[in-house]
MARLOTOR-863788 format. One record per residue (C-alpha): residue number from 0; residue in one letter; x, y negated, z. Coordinates in pm, whole numbers, m for minus. Example, Ala and Ser with C-alpha at 12.3 -4.5 7.8 and 13.67 -1.06 7.14 Angstrom:
pos,code,u,v,w
0,A,1230,450,780 .
1,S,1367,106,714 .
This chain:
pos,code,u,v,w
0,X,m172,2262,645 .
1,X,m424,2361,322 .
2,X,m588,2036,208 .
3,X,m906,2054,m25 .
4,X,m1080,1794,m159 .
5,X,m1483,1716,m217 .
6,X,m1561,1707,m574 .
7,X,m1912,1656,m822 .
8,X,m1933,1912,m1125 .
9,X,m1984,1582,m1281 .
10,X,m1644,1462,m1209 .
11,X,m1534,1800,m1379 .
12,X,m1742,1874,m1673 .
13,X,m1705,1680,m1950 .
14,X,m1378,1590,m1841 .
15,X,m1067,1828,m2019 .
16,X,m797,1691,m1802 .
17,X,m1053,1625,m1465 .
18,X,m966,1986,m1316 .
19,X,m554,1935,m1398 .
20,X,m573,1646,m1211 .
21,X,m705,1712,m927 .
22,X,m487,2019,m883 .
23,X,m195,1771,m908 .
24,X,m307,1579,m587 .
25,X,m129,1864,m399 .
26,X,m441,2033,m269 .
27,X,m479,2395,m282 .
28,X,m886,2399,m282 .
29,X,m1173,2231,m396 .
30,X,m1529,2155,m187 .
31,X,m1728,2186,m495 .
32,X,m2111,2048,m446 .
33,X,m2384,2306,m544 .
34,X,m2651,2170,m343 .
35,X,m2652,1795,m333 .
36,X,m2873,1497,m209 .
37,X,m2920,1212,m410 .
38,X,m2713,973,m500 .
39,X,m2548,669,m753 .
40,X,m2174,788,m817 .
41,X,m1884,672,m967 .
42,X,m1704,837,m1205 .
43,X,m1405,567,m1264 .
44,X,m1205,848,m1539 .
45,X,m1468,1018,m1709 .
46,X,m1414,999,m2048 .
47,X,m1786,973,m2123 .
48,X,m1956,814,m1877 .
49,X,m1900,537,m1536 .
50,X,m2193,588,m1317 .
51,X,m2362,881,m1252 .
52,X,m2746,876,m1110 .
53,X,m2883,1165,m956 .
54,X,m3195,1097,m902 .
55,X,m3321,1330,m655 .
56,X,m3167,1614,m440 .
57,X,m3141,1947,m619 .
58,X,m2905,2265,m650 .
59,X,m2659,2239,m933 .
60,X,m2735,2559,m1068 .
61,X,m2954,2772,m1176 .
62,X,m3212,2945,m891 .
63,X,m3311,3326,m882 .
64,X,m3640,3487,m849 .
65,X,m3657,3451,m462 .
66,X,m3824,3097,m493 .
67,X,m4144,3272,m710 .
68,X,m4469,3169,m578 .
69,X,m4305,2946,m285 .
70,X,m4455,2625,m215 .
71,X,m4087,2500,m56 .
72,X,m3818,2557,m337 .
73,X,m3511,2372,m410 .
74,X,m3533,2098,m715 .
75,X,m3340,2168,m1047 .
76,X,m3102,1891,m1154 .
77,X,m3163,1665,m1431 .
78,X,m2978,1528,m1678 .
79,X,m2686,1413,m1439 .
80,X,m2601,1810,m1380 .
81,X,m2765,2021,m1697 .
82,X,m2772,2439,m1678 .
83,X,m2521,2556,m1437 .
84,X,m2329,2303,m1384 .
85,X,m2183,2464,m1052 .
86,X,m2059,2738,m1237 .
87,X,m1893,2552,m1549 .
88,X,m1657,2274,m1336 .
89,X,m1576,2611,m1097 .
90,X,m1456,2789,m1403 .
91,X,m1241,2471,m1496 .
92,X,m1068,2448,m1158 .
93,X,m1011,2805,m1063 .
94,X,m786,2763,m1432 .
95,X,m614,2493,m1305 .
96,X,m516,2713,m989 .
97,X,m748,2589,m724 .
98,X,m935,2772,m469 .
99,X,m1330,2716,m486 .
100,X,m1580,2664,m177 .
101,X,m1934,2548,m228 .
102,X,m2037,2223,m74 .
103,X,m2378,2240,35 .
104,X,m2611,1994,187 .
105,X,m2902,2119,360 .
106,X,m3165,2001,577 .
107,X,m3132,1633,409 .
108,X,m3376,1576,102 .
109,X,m3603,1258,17 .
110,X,m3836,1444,m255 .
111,X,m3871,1748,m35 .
112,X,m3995,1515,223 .
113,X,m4202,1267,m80 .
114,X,m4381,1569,m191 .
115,X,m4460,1727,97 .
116,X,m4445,1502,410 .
117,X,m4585,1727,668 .
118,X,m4242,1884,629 .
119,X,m4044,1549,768 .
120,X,m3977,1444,1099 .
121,X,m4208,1157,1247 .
122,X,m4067,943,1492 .
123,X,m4263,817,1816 .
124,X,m4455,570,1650 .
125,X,m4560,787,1372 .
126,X,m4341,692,1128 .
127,X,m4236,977,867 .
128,X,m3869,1019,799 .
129,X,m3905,1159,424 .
130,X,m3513,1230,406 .
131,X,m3526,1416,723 .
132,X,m3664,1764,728 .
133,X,m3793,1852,1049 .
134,X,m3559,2204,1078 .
135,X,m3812,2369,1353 .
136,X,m4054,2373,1158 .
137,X,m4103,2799,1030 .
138,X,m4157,2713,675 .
139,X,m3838,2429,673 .
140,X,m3635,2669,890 .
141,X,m3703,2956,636 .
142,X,m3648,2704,349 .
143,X,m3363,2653,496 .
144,X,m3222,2953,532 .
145,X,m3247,3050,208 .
146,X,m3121,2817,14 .
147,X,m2791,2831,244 .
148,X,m2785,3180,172 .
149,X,m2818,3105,m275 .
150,X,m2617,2791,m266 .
151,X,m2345,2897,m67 .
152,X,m2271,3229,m297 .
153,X,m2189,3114,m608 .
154,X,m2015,3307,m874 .
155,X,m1598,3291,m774 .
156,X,m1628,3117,m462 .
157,X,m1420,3212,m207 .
158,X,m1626,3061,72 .
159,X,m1876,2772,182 .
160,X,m1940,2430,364 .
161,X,m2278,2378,501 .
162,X,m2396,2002,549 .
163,X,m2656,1862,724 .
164,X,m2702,2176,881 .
165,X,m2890,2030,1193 .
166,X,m3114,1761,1324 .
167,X,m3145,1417,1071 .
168,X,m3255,1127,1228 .
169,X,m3325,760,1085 .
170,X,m2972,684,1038 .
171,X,m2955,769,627 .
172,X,m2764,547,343 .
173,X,m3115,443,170 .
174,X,m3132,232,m147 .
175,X,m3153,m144,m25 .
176,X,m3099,m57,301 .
177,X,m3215,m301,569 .
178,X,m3182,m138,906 .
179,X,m2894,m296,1038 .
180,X,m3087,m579,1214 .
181,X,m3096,m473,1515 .
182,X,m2785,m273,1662 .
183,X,m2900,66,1774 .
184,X,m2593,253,1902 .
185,X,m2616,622,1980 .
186,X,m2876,603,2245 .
187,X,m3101,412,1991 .
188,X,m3048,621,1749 .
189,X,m3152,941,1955 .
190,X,m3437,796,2051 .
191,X,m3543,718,1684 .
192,X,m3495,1037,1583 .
193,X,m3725,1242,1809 .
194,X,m3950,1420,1627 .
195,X,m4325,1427,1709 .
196,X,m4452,1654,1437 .
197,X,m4692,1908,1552 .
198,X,m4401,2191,1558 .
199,X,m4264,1963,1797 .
200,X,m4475,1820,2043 .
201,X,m4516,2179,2116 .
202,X,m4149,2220,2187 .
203,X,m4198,1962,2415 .
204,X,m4492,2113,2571 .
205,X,m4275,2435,2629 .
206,X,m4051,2234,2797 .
207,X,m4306,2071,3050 .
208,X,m4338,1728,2869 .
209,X,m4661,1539,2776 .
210,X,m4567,1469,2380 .
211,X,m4802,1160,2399 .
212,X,m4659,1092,2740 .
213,X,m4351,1130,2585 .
214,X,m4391,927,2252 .
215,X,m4513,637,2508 .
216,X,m4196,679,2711 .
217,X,m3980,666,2397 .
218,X,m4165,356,2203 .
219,X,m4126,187,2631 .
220,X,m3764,247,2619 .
221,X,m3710,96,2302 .
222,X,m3858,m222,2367 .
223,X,m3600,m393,2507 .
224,X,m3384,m268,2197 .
225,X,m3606,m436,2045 .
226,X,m3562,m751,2169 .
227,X,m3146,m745,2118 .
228,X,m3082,m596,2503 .
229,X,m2691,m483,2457 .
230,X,m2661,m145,2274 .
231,X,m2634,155,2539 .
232,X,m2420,420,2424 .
233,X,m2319,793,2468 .
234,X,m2587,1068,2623 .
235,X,m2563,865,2988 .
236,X,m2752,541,2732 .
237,X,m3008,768,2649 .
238,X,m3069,933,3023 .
239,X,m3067,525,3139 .
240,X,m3369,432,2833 .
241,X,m3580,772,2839 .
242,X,m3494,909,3217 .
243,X,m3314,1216,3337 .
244,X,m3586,1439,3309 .
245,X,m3743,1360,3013 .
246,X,m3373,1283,2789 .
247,X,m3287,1674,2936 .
248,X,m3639,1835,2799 .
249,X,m3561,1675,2478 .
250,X,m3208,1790,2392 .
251,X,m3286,2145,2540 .
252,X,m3579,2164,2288 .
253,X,m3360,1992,1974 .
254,X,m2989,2189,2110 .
255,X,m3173,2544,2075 .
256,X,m3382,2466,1740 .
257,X,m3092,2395,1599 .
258,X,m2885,2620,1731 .
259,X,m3066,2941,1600 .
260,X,m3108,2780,1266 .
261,X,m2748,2770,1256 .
262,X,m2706,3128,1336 .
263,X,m2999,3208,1099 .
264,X,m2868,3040,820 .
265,X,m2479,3151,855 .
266,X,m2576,3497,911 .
267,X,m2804,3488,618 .
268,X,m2510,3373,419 .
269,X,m2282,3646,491 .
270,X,m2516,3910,462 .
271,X,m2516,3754,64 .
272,X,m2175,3686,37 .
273,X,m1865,3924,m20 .
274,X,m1647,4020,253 .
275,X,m1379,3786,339 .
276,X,m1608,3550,227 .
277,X,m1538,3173,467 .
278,X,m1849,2965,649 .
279,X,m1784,2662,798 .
280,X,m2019,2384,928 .
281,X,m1968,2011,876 .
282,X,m2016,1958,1270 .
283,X,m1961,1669,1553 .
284,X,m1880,1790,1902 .
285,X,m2203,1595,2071 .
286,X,m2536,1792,2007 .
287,X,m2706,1474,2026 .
288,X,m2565,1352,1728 .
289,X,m2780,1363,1421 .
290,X,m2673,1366,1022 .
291,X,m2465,1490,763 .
292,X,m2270,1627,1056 .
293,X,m2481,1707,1328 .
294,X,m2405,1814,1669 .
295,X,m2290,2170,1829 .
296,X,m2189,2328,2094 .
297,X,m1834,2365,2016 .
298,X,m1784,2697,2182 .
299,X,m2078,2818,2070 .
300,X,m2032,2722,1649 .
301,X,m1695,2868,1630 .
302,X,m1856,3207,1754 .
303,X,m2107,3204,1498 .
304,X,m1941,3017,1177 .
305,X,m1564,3043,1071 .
306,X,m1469,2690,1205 .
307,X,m1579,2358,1162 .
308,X,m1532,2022,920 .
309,X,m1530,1736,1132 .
310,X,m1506,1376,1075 .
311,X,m1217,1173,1180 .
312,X,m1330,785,1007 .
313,X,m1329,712,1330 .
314,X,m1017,877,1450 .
315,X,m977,1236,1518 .
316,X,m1044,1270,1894 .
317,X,m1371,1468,1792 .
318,X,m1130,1730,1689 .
319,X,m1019,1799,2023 .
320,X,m1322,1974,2151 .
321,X,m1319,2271,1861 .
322,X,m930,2316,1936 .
323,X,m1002,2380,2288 .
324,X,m1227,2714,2162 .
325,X,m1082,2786,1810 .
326,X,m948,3176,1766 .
327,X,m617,3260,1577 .
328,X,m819,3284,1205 .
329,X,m1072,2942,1304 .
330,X,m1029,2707,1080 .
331,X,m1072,2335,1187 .
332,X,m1058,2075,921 .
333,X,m1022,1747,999 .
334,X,m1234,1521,737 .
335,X,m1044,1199,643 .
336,X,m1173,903,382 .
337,X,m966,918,m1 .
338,X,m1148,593,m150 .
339,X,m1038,313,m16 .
340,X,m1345,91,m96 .
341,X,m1551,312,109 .
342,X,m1344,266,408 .
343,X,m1069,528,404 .
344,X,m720,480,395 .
345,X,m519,745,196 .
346,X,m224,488,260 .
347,X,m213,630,617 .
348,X,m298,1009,543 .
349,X,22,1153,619 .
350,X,29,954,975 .
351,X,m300,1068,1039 .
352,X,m292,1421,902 .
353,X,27,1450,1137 .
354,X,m204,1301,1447 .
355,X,m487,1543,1407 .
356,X,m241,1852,1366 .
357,X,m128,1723,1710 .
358,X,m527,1779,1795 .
359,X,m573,2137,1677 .
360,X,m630,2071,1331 .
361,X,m575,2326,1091 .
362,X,m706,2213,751 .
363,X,m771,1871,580 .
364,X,m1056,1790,397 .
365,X,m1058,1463,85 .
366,X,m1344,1259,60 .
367,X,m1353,1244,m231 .
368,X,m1158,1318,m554 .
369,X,m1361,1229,m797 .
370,X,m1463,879,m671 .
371,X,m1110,736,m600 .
372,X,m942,503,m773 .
373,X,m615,629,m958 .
374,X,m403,426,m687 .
375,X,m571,607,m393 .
376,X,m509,881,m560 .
377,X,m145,842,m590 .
378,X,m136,755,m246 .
379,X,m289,1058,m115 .
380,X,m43,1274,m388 .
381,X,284,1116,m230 .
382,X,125,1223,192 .
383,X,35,1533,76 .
384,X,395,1608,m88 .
385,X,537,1540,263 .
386,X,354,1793,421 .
């Protein structure tokens, strides 16, 4: 089963023996970022530097002339990821024998969102979500679009991962974070991430809901979340706090905008990318679910994209849903945690790389190379030699 592993150029560049040792972990590929949010990173080998502070999400390269004259464009790194910094650490570990995909996050930017908040969503009591593009909007959705298509096809990579490739919501790791007061679960969350920006409330209207009616409804069925009620989860929490009627409108409305953004965006990557050339979606199986990895139809994803990356933190049941439509070439990678201090637990990769096999896996994915320690390093060398 291929393994590849998530990497920073900045874990790469700078570094002479960075790109050797990765390619002695045991993986065969590399998820290199070339779009990225931002972010505070550790770099606990680098021979010139500890921390690493992007401040602001921006493409790790350098852009063509197809942003000229746009109003929407992607931001250029600074310091943290100079010229084409993409390019350089790709160079490095293609040497060192490793296959290259680009990692690329999408509709998840906070200075996109800072410098031109019309484009974020706005929850039902008007709050702006300034990490959170609102993807149905036509100037976000075109945005979108192409910088999947740039980011994705970079110079000697042999395929791409798109990120955030979906509905965001208020969950979001957010300096100083202090959201946690009140437990949400999925239902909650939903709820909190309806968007009620213009583009919107018309997508409600075209699905025969009142989007004031509707934003009343919402901030009603919160209330007792509010308060501490017990956390409702799964789709059936959110048809108990919004009703039947009105929880259906909104998914239809959220499932299709995000749907065709997904087909936009993957087909506008392969019409830009050589043939052969791989797509895959970081994806959960629920299309309620917003983030990093939103949700898809599983059947209908793995007829548009070339499989899926999924997470298994949790455990890898949400793997079972893309085996049940995968094709002979669909690749389905199941995404486990490398750094132990984040929560994964390379000490049980082989156990749990065996497991999701079992499930229809067909790939692993490493998160995250370049921010382990040496020791979960090691550990995640000695499962994947006993593959």
């Amino acid at each position: 089963m291929k393994a590849s592993t998530f990497v920073y150029p900045w874990d790469v560049n700078g570094d002479p023996e960075a790109a050797a040792r990765i390619a002695a972990l045991g993986v065969e590929q590399v998820t290199l970022a070339a779009a990225y949010h931002s972010t505070r990173a550790l770099t606990p080998r680098h021979p010139r530097h500890r921390i690493v502070t992007a401040e602001h999400a921006a493409v790790l390269y350098p852009t063509d002339d197809r942003w000229e004259g746009r109003e929407l464009r992607p931001y250029a790194a600074g310091d943290w990821a100079p010229g084409d910094a993409f390019g350089e650490a790709a160079d490095a570990l293609t040497d060192a024998g490793l296959a290259v995909h680009t990692w690329v996050v999408l509709a998840h930017n906070s200075r996109l969102g800072a410098e031109h908040p019309d484009t974020s969503v706005v929850n039902a009591y008007g709050d702006r979500y300034p990490w959170a593009p609102c993807i149905a909007q036509p100037a976000t959705r075109t945005y979108l679009v192409d910088l999947a298509a740039e980011a994705a096809v970079r110079p000697g990579a042999a395929g791409t991962e798109l990120e955030s490739l979906g509905w965001y919501g208020l969950q979001h790791l957010h300096a100083h974070d202090k959201t946690a007061g009140v437990g949400l679960g999925d239902a909650g969350q939903y709820l909190m991430s309806l968007c009620f920006c213009p583009t919107c409330r018309d997508g409600y209207g075209r699905q025969g809901l009142d989007a004031d009616e509707l934003a009343a409804a919402v901030r009603e069925a919160l209330a007792p979340v509010w308060r501490g009620a017990p956390e409702d989860d799964g789709w059936a929490g959110v048809e108990k706090l919004l009703g039947e009627t009105n929880a259906a409108a909104t998914r239809a409305w959220r499932d299709d905008t995000a749907r065709t953004l997904q087909e936009a965006a993957v087909a506008a990557v392969r019409a830009a990318a050589p043939e052969g050339f791989q797509v895959l979606l970081h994806a959960d199986p629920l299309t309620y679910r917003v983030g990093a990895n939103p949700g898809v139809d599983p059947a209908h994803i793995l007829s548009v994209a070339d499989g899926v990356v999924v997470p298994c933190a949790g455990g890898p049941a949400p793997l079972t849903p893309f085996a049940q439509h995968r094709r002979d070439d669909t690749v389905i990678a199941a995404n486990f945690g490398l750094v132990s201090g984040m929560g994964g637990s390379p000490g049980t990769l082989a156990a749990d790389a065996a497991r999701a096999r079992e499930l229809g896996a067909t790939e692993l994915r490493l998160y995250h190379a370049g921010l382990a320690s040496d020791a979960d390093l090691e550990a995640a060398r000695k499962a994947l030699a006993g593959r």
